[in-house]
Every structure is written in C-alpha cells, then in structure tokens.
TIDREN-411110 format. One line per 4 residues: number of its first residue (from 1); their letters; for each residue z negated, y negated, x of N, C-alpha, C. Coordinates in steps of 0.1 Angstrom, whole numbers. Last residue first. Example, Ala and Ser with C-alpha at 12.3 -4.5 7.8 and 13.67 -1.06 7.14 Angstrom:
residues 2
2> SA> -71,22,128,-71,11,137,-79,0,129; -78,57,132,-78,45,123,-78,33,132;
end
This chain:
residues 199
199> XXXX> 31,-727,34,26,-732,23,33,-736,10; 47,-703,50,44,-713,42,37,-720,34; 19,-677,56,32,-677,50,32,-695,49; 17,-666,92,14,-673,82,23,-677,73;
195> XXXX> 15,-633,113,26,-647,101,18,-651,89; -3,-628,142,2,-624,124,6,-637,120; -3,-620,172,-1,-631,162,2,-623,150; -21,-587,186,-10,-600,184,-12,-610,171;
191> XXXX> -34,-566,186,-39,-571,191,-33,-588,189; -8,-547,201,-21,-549,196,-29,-564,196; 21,-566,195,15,-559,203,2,-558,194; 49,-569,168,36,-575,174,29,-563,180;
187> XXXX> 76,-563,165,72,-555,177,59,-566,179; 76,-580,139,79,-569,143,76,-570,156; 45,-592,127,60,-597,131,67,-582,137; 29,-589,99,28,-587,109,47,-583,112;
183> XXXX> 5,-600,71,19,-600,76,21,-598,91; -30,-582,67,-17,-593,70,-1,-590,70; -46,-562,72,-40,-562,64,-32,-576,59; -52,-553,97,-53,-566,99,-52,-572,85;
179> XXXX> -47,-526,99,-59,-530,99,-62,-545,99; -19,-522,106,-23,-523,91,-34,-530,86; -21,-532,136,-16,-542,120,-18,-541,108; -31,-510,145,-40,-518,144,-31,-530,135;
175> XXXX> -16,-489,138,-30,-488,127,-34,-503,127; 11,-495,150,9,-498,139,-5,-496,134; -4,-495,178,3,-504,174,3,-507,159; -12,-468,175,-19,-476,177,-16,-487,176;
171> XXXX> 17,-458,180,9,-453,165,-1,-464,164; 28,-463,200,32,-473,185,24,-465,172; 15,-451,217,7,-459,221,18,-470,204; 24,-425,212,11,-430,207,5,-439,208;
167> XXXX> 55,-417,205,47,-432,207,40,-430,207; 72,-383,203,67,-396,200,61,-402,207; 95,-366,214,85,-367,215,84,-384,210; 119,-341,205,115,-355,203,104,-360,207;
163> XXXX> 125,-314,189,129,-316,205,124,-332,212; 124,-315,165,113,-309,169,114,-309,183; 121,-348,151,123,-333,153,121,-330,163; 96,-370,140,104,-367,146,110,-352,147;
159> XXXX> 81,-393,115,82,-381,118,98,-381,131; 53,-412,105,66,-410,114,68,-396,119; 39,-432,81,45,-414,84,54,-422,92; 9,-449,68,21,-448,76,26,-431,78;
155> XXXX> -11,-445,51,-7,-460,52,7,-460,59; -20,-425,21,-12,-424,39,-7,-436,40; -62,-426,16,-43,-431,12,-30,-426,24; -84,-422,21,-74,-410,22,-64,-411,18;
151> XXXX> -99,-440,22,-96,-436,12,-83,-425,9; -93,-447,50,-108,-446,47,-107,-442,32; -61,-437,50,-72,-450,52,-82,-443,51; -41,-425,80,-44,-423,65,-56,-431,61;
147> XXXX> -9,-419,93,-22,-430,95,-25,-427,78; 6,-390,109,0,-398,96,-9,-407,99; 34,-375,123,21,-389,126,21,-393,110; 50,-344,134,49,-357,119,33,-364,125;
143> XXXX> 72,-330,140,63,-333,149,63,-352,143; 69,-304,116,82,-313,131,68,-319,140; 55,-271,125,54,-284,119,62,-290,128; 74,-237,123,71,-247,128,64,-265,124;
139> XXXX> 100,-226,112,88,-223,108,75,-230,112; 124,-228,117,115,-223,127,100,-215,122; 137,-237,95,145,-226,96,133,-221,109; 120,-256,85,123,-248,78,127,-236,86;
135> XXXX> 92,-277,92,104,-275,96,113,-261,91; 66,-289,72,72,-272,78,90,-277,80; 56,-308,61,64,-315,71,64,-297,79; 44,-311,35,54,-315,35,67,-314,51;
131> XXXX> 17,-315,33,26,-333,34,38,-327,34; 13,-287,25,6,-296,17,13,-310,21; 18,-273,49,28,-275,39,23,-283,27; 1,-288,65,15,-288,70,21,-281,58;
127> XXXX> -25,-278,52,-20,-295,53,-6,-294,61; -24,-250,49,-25,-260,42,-20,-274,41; -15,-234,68,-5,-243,64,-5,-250,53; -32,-213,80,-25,-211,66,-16,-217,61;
123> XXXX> -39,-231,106,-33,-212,107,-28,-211,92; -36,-250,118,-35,-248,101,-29,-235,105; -62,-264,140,-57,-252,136,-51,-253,126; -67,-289,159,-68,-286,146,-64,-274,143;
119> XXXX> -83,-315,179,-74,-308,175,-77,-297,161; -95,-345,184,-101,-331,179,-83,-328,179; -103,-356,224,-98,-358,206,-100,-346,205; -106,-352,251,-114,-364,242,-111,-363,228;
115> XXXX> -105,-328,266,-97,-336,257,-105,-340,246; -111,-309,291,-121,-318,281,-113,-328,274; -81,-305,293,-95,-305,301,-100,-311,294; -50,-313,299,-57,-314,282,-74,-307,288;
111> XXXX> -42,-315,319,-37,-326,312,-46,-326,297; -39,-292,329,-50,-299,335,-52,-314,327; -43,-259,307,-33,-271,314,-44,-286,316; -61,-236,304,-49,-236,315,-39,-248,315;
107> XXXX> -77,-246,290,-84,-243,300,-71,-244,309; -66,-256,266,-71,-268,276,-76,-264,291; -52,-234,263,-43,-244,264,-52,-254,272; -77,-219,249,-74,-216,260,-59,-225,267;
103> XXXX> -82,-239,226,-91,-235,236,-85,-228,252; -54,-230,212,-59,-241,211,-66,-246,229; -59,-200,207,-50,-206,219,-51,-224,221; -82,-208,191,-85,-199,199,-75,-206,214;
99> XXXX> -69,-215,169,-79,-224,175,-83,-218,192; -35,-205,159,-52,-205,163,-62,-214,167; -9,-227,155,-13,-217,162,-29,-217,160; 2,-252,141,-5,-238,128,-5,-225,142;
95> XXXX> -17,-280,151,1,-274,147,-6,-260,141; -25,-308,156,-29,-298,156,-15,-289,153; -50,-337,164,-41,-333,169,-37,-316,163; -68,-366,151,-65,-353,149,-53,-346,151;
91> XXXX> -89,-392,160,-71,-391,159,-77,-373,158; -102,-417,138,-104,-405,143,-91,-396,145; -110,-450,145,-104,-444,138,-105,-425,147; -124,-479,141,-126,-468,135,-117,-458,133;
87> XXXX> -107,-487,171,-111,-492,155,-113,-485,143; -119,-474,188,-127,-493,187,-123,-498,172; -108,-454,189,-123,-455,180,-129,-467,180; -79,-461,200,-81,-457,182,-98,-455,180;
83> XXXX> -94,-467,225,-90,-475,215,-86,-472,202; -102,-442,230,-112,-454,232,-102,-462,222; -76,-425,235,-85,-424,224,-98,-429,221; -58,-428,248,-57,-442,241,-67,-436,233;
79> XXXX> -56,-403,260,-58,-415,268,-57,-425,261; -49,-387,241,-60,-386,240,-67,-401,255; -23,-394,236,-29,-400,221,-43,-396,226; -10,-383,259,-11,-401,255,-20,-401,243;
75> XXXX> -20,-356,259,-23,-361,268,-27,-379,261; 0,-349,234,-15,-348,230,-23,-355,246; 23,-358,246,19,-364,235,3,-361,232; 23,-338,266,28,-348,267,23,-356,258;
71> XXXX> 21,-311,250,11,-316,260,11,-332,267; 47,-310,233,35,-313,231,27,-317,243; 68,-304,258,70,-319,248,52,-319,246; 64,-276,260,63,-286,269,61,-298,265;
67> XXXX> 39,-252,253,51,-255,250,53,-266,261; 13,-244,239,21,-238,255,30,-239,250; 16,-248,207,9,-243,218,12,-240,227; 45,-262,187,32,-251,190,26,-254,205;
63> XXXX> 47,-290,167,55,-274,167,45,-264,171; 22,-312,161,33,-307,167,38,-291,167; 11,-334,141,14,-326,141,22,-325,156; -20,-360,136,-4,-357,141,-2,-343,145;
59> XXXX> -33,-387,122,-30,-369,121,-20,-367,127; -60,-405,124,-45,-403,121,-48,-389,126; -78,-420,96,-72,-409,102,-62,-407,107; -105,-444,97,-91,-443,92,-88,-426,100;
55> XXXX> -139,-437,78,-131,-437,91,-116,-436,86; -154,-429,57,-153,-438,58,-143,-447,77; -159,-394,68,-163,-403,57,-160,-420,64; -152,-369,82,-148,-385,87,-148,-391,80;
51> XXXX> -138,-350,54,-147,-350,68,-144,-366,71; -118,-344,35,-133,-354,28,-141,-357,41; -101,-325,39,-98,-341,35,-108,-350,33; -121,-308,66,-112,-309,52,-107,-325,52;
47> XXXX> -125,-287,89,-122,-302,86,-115,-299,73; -150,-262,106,-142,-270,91,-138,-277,85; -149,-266,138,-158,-269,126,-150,-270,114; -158,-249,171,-149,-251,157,-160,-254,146;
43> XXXX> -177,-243,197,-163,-251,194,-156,-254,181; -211,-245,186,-195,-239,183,-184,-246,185; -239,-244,211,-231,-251,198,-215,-243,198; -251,-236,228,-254,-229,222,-246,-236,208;
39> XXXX> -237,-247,251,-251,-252,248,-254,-247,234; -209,-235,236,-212,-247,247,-225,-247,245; -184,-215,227,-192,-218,224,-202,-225,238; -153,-213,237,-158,-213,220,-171,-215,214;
35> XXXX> -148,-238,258,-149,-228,256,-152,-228,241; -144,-263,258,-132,-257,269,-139,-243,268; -149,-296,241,-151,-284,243,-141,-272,249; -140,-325,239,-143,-319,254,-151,-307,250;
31> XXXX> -139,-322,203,-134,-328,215,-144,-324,224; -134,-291,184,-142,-306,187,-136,-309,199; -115,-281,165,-118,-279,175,-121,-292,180; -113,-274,130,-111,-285,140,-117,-277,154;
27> XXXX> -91,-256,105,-104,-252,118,-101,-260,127; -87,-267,75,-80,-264,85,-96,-259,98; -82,-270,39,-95,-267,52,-84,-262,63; -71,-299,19,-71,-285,28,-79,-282,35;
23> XXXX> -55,-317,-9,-68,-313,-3,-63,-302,8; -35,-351,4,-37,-332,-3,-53,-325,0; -36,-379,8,-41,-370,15,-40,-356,8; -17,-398,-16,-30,-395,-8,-30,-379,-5;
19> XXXX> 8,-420,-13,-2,-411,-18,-15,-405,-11; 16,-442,5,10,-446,-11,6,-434,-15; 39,-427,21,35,-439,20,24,-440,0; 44,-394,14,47,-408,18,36,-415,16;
15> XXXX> 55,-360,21,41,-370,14,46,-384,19; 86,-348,16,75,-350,25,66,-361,17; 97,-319,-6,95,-335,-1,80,-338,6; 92,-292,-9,105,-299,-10,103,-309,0;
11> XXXX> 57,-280,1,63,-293,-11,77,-291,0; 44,-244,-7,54,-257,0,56,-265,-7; 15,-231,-16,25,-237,-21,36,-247,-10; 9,-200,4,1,-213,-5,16,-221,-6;
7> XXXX> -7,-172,-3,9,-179,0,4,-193,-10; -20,-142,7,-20,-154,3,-9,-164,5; -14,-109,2,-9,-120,15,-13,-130,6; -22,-75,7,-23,-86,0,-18,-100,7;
3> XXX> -6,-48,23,-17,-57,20,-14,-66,8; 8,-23,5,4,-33,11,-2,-44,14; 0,12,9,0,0,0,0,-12,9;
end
C-alpha cells in the first residue's frame, strides 16, 4: 500500500504587493548556530506568519543548498544584516532543502560561518507554494525577495530566475523608503532626500 503524501495547494499566480502573508510553518535555523544543538539550546525553531511580532520581514528565497549563486546572496544579505536590524527588520533566508543541510552548508562554506541571519527550511512548501514562487519545471523556489510590514502586508516582490542573482544591498534600499512612508526619488540611496510635493 502506499503511503500517504500530504499535498499542499500551489497558487497559479505570484502574491503581490497589498496582500498579506499566507499562513505556514516552516523550520527557522537561528543565526550563528553551526551545529544542531549549542549550550544545550536547539538550532531550529518553528517560524510561522505570526513569529517576529511587530518587526518588518524580508524573505528571500533561493533554489538550493550547495549551489553557487546562492552563497553569494545569502553572504550580502547577512553583511548588511546590522542595517536591516537598525531598522526593525528580520531578514529570512531559505529554499525547501532540510534544515539539517542548511547547518551543514555553514560548516562547509567559510562565507556562511556563524551567519548572522535566520535561514529557513520549507521542506513542504508551505510558503514557496503559498506566494506562489515554485519555479515549475525544477521544482525549485526562483529566487523571490519579499519585504513584508509589521502587519504582514507584502510591501515589495522582486523576483529573479533561477541563474540570477539579486541586490541585497537594493533590498535595503527599498525597505528603508518604504519606511519613510513618503515619496521617494528613484535611485534614492539609504538614507536619501524624499520629494516634497508642491504646494
């Protein structure tokens, strides 16, 4: 007989701007932990949509584990990761391999060592098929950036395929304009002038 399989829903269409967050449990892997268990505490904790009460979130997906592109990207989003907490914000790095190879990625590449940020497990693909962003024919998350508010609105999506590597330092670019909630000039730096409208 065969097993049983749970099969959670795919969305067609990717989550945008103005909706909110899907519910999911995914398995976080705390930051600068390089084993599964440290001072008698657990590398993994159960992050849902409701964790990081009152904090902005970004979320960013990549394909997989021991790969090349990723390490690249989870390196810059964890060297800017003083600055996304100057402004409340909690960056979450993760794709649908284990937590396990997660853990063992930081032991074997020098670039992710006590990695200041949480990463993420969606071994079920709650929240990668819950926004929307399963690359089809791999099976794979693209390699999707969510900024989401303290109300678990999505304030921003950038997505790239799966050969692509993104900005972290224009992720932080955009949270910090959102957070300004002003008019903001294009390529304003962190930190930059906002437009006054006319009088």
């Amino acid at each position: 007989v065969p097993a049983a399989s749970t099969s959670y829903p795919r969305r067609s269409t990717m989550l945008g701007i103005g909706e909110k967050l899907p519910e999911f449990t995914v398995t976080g892997v705390k930051p600068k932990f390089m084993q599964h268990e440290q001072n008698g505490e657990s590398a993994f904790e159960p992050i849902t949509q409701d964790s990081f009460e009152g904090k902005w979130k970004v979320i960013f997906f990549y394909p997989k584990d021991f790969t090349f592109v990723c390490p690249t990207e989870i390196a810059e989003f964890a060297r800017l990761s003083g600055d996304f907490e100057d402004r409340d914000a909690v960056v979450l790095g993760g794709s649908t391999d284990n937590e396990f190879v997660k853990l063992a990625w930081r032991r074997d590449h020098a670039d992710l060592a006590e990695l200041p940020i949480w990463q993420f497990a969606d071994t079920r693909g709650e929240l990668v098929d819950g926004l929307g962003v399963r690359e089809p024919s791999e099976g794979v998350a693209y390699r999707a950036t969510y900024v989401v508010d303290p109300h678990n609105v999505i304030q921003h999506v950038y997505v790239t395929n799966l050969n692509v590597g993104r900005s972290p330092a224009d992720t932080l670019r955009v949270l910090d304009a959102l957070q300004t909630d002003e008019l903001c000039p294009c390529n304003r730096p962190v930190g930059g002038d906002i437009l006054e409208p006319a009088a």
